[in-house]
ROMAR-362710 format. One line per 10 residues: number of its first residue (from 1); their letters; for each residue x negated, y, z negated of C-alpha. Coordinates in steps of 0.1 Angstrom, whole numbers, padded with zeros to 4 digits. Layout:
REM residues N
NUM	a	X:Y:Z  ...
END
This chain:
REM residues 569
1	xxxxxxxxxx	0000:0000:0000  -0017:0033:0009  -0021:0057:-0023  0006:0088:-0024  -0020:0114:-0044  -0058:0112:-0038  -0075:0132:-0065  -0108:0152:-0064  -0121:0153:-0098  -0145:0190:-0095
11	xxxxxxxxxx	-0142:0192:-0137  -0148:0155:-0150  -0182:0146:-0153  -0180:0113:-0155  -0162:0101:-0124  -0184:0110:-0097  -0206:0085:-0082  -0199:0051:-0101  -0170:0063:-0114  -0179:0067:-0153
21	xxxxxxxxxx	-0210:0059:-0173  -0213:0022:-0186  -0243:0005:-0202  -0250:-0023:-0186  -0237:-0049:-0211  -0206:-0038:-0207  -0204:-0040:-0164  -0194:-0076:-0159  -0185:-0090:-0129  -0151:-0075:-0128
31	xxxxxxxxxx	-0163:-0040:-0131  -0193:-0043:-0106  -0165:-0053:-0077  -0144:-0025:-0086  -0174:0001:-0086  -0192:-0014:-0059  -0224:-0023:-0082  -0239:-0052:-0095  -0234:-0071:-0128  -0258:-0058:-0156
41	xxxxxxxxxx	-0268:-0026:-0145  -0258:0006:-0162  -0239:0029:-0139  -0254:0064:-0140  -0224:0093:-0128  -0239:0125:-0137  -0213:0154:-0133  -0225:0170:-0096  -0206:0160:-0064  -0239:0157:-0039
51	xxxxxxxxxx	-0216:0168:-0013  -0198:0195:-0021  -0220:0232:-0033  -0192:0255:-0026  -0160:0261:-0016  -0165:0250:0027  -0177:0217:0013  -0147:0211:-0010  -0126:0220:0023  -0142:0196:0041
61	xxxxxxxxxx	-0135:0169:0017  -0100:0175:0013  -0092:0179:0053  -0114:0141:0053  -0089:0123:0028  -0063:0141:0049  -0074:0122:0076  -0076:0092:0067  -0044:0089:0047  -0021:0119:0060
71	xxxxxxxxxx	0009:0107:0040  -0013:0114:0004  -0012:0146:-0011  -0048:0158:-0020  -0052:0172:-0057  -0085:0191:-0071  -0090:0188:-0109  -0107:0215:-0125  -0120:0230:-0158  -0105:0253:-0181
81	xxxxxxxxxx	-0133:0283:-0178  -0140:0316:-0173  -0133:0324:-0135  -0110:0293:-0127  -0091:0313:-0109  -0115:0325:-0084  -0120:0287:-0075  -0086:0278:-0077  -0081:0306:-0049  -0107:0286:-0029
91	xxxxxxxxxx	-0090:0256:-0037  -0056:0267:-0021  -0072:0282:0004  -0085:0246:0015  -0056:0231:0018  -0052:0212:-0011  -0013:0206:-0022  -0024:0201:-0060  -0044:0222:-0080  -0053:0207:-0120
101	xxxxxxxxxx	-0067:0227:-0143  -0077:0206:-0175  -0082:0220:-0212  -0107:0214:-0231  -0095:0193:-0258  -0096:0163:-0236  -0118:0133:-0233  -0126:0103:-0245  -0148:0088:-0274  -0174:0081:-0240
111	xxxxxxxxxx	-0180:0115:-0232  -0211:0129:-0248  -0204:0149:-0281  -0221:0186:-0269  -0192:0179:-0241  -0164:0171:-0267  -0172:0201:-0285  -0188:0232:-0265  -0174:0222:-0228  -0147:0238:-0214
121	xxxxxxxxxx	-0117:0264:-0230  -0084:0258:-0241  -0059:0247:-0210  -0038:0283:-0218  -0069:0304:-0210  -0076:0284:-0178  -0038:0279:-0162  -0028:0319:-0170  -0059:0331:-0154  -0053:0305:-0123
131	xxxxxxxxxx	-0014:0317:-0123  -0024:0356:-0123  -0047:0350:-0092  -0028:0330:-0069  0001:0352:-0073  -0016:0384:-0068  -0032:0369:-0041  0001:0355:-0021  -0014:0320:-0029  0009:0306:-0055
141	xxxxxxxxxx	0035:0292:-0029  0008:0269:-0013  0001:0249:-0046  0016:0233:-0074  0000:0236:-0109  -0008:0209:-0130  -0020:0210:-0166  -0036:0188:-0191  -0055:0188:-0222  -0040:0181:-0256
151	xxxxxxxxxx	-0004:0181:-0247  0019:0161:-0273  0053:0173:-0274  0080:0196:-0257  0073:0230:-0264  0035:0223:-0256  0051:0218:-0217  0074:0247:-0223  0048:0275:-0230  0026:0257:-0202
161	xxxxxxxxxx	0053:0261:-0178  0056:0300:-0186  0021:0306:-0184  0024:0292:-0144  0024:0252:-0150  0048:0225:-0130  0037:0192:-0137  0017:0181:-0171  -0005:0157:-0176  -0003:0128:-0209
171	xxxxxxxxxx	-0035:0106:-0220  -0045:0114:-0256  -0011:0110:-0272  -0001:0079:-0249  -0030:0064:-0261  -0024:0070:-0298  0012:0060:-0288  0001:0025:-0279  -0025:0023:-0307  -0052:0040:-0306
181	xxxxxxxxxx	-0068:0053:-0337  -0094:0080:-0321  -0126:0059:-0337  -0144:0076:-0306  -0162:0040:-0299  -0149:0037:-0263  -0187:0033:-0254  -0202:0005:-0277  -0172:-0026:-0270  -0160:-0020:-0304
191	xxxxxxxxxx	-0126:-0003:-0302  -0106:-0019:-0332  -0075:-0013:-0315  -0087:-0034:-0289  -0086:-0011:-0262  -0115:0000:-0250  -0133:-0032:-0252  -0138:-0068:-0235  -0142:-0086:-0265  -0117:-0112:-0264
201	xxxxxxxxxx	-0113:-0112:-0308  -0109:-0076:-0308  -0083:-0076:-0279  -0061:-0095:-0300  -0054:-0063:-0321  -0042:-0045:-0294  -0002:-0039:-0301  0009:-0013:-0281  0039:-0021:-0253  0054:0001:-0223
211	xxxxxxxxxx	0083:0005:-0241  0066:0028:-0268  0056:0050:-0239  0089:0055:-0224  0103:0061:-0257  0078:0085:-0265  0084:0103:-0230  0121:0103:-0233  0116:0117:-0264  0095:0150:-0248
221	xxxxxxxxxx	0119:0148:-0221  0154:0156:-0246  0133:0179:-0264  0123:0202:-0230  0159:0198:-0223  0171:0213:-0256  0143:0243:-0251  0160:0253:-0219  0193:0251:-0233  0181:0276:-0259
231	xxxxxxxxxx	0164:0301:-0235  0197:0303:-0210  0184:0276:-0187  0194:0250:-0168  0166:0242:-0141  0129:0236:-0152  0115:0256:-0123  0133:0288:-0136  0109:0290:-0163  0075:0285:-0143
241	xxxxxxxxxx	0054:0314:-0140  0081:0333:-0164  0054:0349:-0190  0081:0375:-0195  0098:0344:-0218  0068:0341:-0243  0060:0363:-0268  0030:0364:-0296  0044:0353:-0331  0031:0379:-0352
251	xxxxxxxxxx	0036:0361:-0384  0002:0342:-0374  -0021:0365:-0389  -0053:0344:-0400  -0087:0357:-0397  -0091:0337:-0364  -0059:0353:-0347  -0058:0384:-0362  -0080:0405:-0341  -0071:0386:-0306
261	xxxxxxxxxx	-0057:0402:-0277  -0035:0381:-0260  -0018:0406:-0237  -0042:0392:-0210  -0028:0359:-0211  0012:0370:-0210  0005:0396:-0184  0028:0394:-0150  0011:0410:-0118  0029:0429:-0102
271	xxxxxxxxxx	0027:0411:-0074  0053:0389:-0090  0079:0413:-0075  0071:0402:-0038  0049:0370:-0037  0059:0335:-0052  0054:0326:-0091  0057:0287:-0081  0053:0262:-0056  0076:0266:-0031
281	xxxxxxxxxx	0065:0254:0008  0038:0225:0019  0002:0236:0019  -0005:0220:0055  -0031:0219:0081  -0025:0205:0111  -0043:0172:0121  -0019:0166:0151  -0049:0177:0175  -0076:0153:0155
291	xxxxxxxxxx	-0094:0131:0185  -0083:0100:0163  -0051:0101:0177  -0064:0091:0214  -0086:0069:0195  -0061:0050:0180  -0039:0050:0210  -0070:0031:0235  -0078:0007:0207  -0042:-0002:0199
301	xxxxxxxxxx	-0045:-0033:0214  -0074:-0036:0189  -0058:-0030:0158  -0030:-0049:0168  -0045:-0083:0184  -0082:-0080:0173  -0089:-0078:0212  -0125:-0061:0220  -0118:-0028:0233  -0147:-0002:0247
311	xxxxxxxxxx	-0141:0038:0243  -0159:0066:0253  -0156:0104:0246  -0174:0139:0250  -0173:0158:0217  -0184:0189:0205  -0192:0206:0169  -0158:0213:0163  -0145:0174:0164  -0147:0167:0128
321	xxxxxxxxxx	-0140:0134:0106  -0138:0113:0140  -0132:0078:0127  -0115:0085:0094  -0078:0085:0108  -0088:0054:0128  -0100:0037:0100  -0072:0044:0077  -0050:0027:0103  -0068:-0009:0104
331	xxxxxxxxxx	-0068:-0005:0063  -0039:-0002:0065  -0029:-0036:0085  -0062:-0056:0073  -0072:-0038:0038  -0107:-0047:0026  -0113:-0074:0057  -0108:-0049:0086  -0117:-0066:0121  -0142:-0088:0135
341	xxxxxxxxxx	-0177:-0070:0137  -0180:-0047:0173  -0141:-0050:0176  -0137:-0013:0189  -0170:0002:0203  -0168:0039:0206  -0195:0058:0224  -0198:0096:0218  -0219:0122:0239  -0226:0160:0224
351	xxxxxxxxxx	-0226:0170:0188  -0204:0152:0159  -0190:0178:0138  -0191:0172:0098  -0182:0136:0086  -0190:0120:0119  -0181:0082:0109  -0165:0093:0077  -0154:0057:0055  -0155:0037:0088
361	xxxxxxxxxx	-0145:0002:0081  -0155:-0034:0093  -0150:-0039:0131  -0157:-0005:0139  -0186:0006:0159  -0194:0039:0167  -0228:0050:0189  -0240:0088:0193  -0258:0098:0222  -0268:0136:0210
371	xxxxxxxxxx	-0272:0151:0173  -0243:0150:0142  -0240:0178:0113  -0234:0169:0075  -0221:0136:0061  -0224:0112:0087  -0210:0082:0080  -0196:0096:0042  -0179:0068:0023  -0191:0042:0051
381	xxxxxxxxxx	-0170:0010:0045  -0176:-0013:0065  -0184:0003:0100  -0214:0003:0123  -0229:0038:0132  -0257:0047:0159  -0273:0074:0163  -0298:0082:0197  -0304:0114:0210  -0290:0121:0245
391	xxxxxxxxxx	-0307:0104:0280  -0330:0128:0292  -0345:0143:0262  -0381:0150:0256  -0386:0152:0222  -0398:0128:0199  -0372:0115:0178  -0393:0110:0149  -0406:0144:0144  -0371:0162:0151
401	xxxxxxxxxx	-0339:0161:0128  -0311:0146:0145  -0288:0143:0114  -0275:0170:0090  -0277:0168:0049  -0258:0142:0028  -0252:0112:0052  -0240:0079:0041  -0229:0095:0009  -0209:0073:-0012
411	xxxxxxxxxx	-0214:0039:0017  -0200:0011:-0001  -0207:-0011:0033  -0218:-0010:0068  -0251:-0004:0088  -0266:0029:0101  -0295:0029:0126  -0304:0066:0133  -0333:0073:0155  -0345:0105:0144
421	xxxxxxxxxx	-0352:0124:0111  -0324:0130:0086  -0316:0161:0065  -0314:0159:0026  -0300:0137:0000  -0298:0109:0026  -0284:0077:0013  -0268:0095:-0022  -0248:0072:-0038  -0255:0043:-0016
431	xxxxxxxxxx	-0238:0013:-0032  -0239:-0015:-0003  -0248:-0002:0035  -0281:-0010:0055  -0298:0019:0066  -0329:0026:0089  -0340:0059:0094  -0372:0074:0109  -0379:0104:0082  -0358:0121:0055
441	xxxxxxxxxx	-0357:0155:0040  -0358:0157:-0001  -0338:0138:-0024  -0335:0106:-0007  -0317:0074:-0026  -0308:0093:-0052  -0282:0078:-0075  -0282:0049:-0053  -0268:0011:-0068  -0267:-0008:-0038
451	xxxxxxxxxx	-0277:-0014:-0002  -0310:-0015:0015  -0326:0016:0033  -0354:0015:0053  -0376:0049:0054  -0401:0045:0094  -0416:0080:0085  -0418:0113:0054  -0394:0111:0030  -0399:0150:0011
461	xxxxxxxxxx	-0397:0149:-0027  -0378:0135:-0053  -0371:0103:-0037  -0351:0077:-0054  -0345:0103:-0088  -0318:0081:-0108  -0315:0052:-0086  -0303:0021:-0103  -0298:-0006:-0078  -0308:-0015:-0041
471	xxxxxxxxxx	-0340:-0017:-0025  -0355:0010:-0003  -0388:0003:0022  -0408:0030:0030  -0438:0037:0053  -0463:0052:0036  -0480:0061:0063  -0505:0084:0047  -0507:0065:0012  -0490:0095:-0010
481	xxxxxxxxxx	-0457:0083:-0009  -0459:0081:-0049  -0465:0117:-0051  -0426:0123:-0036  -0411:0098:-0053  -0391:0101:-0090  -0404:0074:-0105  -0382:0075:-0140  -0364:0044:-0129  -0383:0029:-0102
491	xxxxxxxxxx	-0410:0003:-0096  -0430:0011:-0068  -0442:-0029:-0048  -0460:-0036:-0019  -0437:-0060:0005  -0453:-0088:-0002  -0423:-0113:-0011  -0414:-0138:0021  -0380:-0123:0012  -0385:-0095:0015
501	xxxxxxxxxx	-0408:-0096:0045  -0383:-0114:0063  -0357:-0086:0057  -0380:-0056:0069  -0385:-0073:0098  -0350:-0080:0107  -0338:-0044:0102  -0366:-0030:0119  -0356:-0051:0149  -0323:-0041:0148
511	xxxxxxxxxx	-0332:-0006:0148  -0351:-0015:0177  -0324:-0034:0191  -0298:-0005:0191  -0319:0023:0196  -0345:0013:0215  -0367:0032:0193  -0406:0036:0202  -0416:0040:0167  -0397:0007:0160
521	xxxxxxxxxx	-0412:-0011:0189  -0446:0001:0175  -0442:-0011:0140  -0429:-0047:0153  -0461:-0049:0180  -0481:-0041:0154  -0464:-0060:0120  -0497:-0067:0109  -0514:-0035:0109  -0482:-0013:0097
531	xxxxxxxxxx	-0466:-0042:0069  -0497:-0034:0045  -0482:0005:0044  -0451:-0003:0033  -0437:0001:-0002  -0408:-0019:-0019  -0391:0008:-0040  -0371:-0012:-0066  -0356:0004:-0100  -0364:-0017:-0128
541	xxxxxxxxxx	-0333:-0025:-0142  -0324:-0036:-0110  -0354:-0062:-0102  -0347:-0076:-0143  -0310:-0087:-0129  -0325:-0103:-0096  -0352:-0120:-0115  -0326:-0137:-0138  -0301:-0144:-0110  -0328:-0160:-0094
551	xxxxxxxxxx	-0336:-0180:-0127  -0301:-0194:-0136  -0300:-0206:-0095  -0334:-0225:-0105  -0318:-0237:-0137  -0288:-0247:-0119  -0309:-0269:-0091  -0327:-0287:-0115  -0300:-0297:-0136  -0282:-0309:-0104
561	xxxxxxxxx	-0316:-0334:-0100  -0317:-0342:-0135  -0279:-0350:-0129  -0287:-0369:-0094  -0321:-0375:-0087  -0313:-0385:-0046  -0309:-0346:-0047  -0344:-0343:-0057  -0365:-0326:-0028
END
C-alpha cells in the first residue's frame, strides 16, 4: 500500500541516516532489515541532512517524494526556535502541504540529556511566530499547521489552535497512557515497563492495550468539544489562527511570569484582515509535464508483463527526478522485488538535472551519455545507473567532474558505474549499493553502513568520517591516501584477502564493461602492478561482525563433520 503522508524530519536529530542511534547490542536481525544495516553494528544518525543546506535543497526533496508517490502529502518537521518562521516561509514556499513545528518538551529517554534540556523552545513560542509569518506573508492558505511537544489534554489543543495550530501531535502522554513510567532507559534494553526493550522477561510487564488510547483520545476529544461550546463555537476551524480568543491570566504572577511580555505571542497582523489565518487550498506543483510520464507509457509493457523494453531520450538541466515516478509505479505492482535485472533500459543524452536516478528500483537501468547535477542516483534502490560522458568528447574523464555533490545519498541497493570524477559527499549514507568511481571531491563514505565503493583515482579529505559498515577500495595512487582519510572508525588494509581480490576485480571489470573506461582497462592490464596500491578501508566494528560471521559458519561446518564424517572434505 503506498504511504498517504511522507515526513521530512528537518528538527529531529536522531532520524536521519539510520533512522535513530542504537548500540549495537541492541540491532538484531530485525532492526538491521528494517534500517538497511547489518546485525551488531551501532547505527550512527547524527542530526545534519547531507543533502539538504538551505532552503532549494529542502525543495528539491520535497518535489522528489512528490514524484515518486504523487498521491502522499509531504510534511517538514521543524523546531520550536527563534526564527522558525522564516524557514517555515521557505517551507511553504516549497511546496510542502504540512508544515510541524515541535516544542521542546519532547523526546525520549534516548535522546542525549544537553538535548532534553537546553534544545529547542516551548511549541507556543515556535507555532505563534510561524502563524504571524505566513499570514503576513499570504502563505498561510498553502499549509496546514501541525504541533507537538508536551500536549496532554484539551485546552493544551485549544490554546494551540488559537495561536495558528490544525492538527496536534500525541507521543508522551500515549505512552504513559499504555505504561510507561518515564525511567528515561529507552537506550540500555532495560525499560521496566517493557517497552522499549527486546528482553523477552521484561516484555512480559508490558500492560498497556489500544483501548486505553482511544479512551484517552475520546476523552480530549469531549473535552475540545465542551471548550467550543463555551467560546460560541461550533466548528474547530473557527478558532484557528483566532489569537483574538486568548487572553494572559493575570492572576499568574510568580517571579518567572511576572516581568514577561507576551503581547508578542497573542498579536494578530494585520494582514489577518485580507490574507488566510488557516489552511484553506492544496499547496501543488505540477508534475503533469515530468518526463516520467512518457517513460512510463513506452515501458508499460514492462511493468506490466516484465517484457524487455529499450528507451531513449534527450534531456536537459531542467529534467529533474527522472526515474522517481517510474520507480514508484513498479513498487507499486512488485514492492521490494521490482523486475528482472536490465528489464527497462533507458539511455539519456545532455545533462540530468538534480536527482538523476532518484530511488530507482530493481530492473531499472538507466545510462547517461553527458554530465548530471546533484544527487544522482539519491535513495538508489535497487536500479542500475551509468554514467559516460558524450561520444566525441576529448577530455579525460578521470581528471574532469562529471557528477554533481551528494550522489547515491541514502542507496540502500543497486550499482553505479560513473566514469568521471564525482563532486562531494559521494556515497553519504550508503547502506547496500556498489559503486565505482574514478575520483571524489571531500567527504567521501561518510556515515556509510553498507555497500561496497570503489575509489580509481583522489578522494579529497575526510574520507570515510563516521562510517560504520561496508568496504571502500581506494587507489592510492600516490601512497598519501591516509592523510585524507578520518580514521576514528576505520582500519586502513591492503587487498590482500582472495576475497577481497576477487571482488576488486570484478567491479573493476564491470566498470570496464559498461563504460568502456581507459583507466579501468589500464588497472585490469596491469592487476599486478596497480593491486599493491590499493587500500581496503574497513571500519572496525564492521570487520569484528564479519570475523565472527565467518567464525560461527566455520563452527557450523565442522560440527556438520563431527555430525557426518562422509561430509568431511
Amino acid at each position: 500500500m503506498p504511504m498517504n503522508e511522507l515526513q521530512i524530519k528537518i528538527a529531529q536529530g536522531a532520524k536521519p541516516g539510520e533512522g535513530g542511534q542504537l548500540p549495537g547490542f541492541k540491532v538484531n536481525k530485525i532492526i538491521a532489515k528494517t534500517r538497511k544495516s547489518t546485525p551488531g553494528i551501532t547505527l550512527i544518525s547524527p542530526p545534519p541532512h547531507h543533502d539538504i543546506y538551505s532552503i532549494e535543497d529542502l525543495a528539491q526533496l520535497i518535489y522528489d517524494l512528490k514524484c515518486t508517490n504523487p498521491r502522499a502529502k509531504v510534511s517538514v518537521k521543524l523546531v520550536s526556535e527563534d526564527g522558525v518562521g522564516t524557514i517555515a516561509a521557505g517551507v511553504a514556499k516549497a511546496y510542502s502541504d504540512l508544515i510541524i513545528i515541535s516544542g521542546c518538551e519532547g523526546g525520549t529517554g534516548a535522546s542525549p540529556a544537553s538535548s532534553i534540556k537546553h534544545a529547542g523552545l516551548p511549541v507556543e513560542f515556535g507555532i505563534a511566530e510561524t502563524q504571524q509569518t505566513l499570514v503576513m506573508n499570504n502563505l498561510r492558505g498553502r499549509v496546514k499547521l501541525q504541533v507537538d511537544g508536551q500536549l496532554k489534554n484539551g485546552r493544551d489543543v485549544v490554546t494551540l489552535a488559537c495561536l495558528g495550530g490544525e492538527e496536534f501531535g500525541f507521543s508522551t502522554s500515549a505512552l504513559i497512557v499504555l505504561g510507561c513510567v518515564m525511567m528515561r532507559k529507552c537506550h540500555m534494553n532495560t525499560c521496566p515497563a517493557g517497552i522499549a526493550t527486546q528482553e523477552k522477561k521484561l516484555r512480559k510487564r508490558f500492560v498497556g492495550k489500544s483501548e486505553y488510547v482511544i479512551n484517552f483520545f475520546k476523552f480530549i476529544a469531549e473535552e475540545i468539544r465542551e471548550y467550543l461550546a463555551e467560546m460560541g463555537f461550533t466548528r474547530f476551524e473557527d478558532i484557528v489562527g483566532r489569537t483574538d480568543l486568548l487572553e494572559v491570566n493575570k492572576e499568574v504572577s510568580n517571579w518567572k511570569m511576572k516581568n514577561i511580555d507576551l503581547s508578542s505571542i497573542l498579536y494578530l497582523p494585520k494582514e489577518a484582515k485580507v490574507n488566510d489565518i488557516r489552511n484553506t487550498f492544496p499547496n501543488i506543483k505540477s508534475i503533469e509535464s515530468h518526463i516520467d510520464h512518457t517513460l512510463i507509457k513506452e515501458a508499460g509493457g514492462a511493468i506490466k508483463g516484465a517484457e524487455k523494453v529499450w528507451i531513449s531520450h534527450n534531456i536537459n538541466n531542467v529534467d529533474r527526478t527522472i526515474g522517481a515516478m517510474l520507480s514508484g509505479e513498479i513498487s507499486k505492482r512488485y514492492g521490494e522485488e521490482g523486475l528482472p535485472d536490465d528489464t527497462i533500459n533507458c539511455t539519456f543524452h545532455g545533462t540530468a538535472g538534480q536527482s538523476f536516478g532518484a530511488f530507482l528500483v530493481k530492473g531499472v537501468s538507466f545510462r547517461l551519455e553527458g554530465d548530471a547535477n546533484d544527487y544522482i542516483g539519491k535513495g538508489l534502490s535497487g536500479g542500475k545507473i551509468v554514467v559516460v560522458p558524450p561520444q566525441g568528447s576529448t577530455f579525460k574523464p578521470e581528471e574532469n567532474i562529471i557528477i554533481g555533490n551528494t550522489s547515491l545519498y541514502g542507496a540502500t541497493g543497486g550499482e553505479a558505474y560513473i566514469r568521471g570524477v564525482a563532486g562531494e559527499r559521494f556515497c553519504v549514507r550508503n547502506s547496500g549499493a556498489k559503486a565505482v568511481i574514478e575520483g571524489t571531491g571531500d567527504h567521501c563514505c561518510e556515515y556509510m553502513t553498507g555497500g561496497r565503493v570503489v575509489v580509481l583515482g583522489k578522494t579529497g579529505r575526510n574520507f570515510a568520517a563516521g562510517m560504520s559498515g561496508g568496504i571502500a577500495y581506494v587507489y592510492d595512487k600516490e601512497g598519501n591516501f591516509e592523510y585524507f582519510c578520518n580514521k576514528g572508525l576505520v582500519d586502513l588494509l591492503p587487498v590482500e584477502d582472495k576475497a577481497d581480490i576477487q571482488e576488486l576485480q570484478e567491479m573493476v571489470s564491470k566498470h570496464l564493461l559498461y563504460t568502456q573506461s581507459t583507466l579501468a582497462s589500464k588497472v585490469l592490464t596491469n592487476w599486478e602492478e596497480y593491486l599493491p596500491r590499493f587500500v581496503k578501508v574497513i571500519p572496525f566494528e564492521y570487520k569484528k561482525v564479519l570475523e565472527e560471521l565467518k567464525l560461527k559458519e566455520l563452527q557450523r561446518k565442522l560440527q556438520l563433520t563431527e555430525d557426518d564424517p562422509s561430509r568431511h572434505e
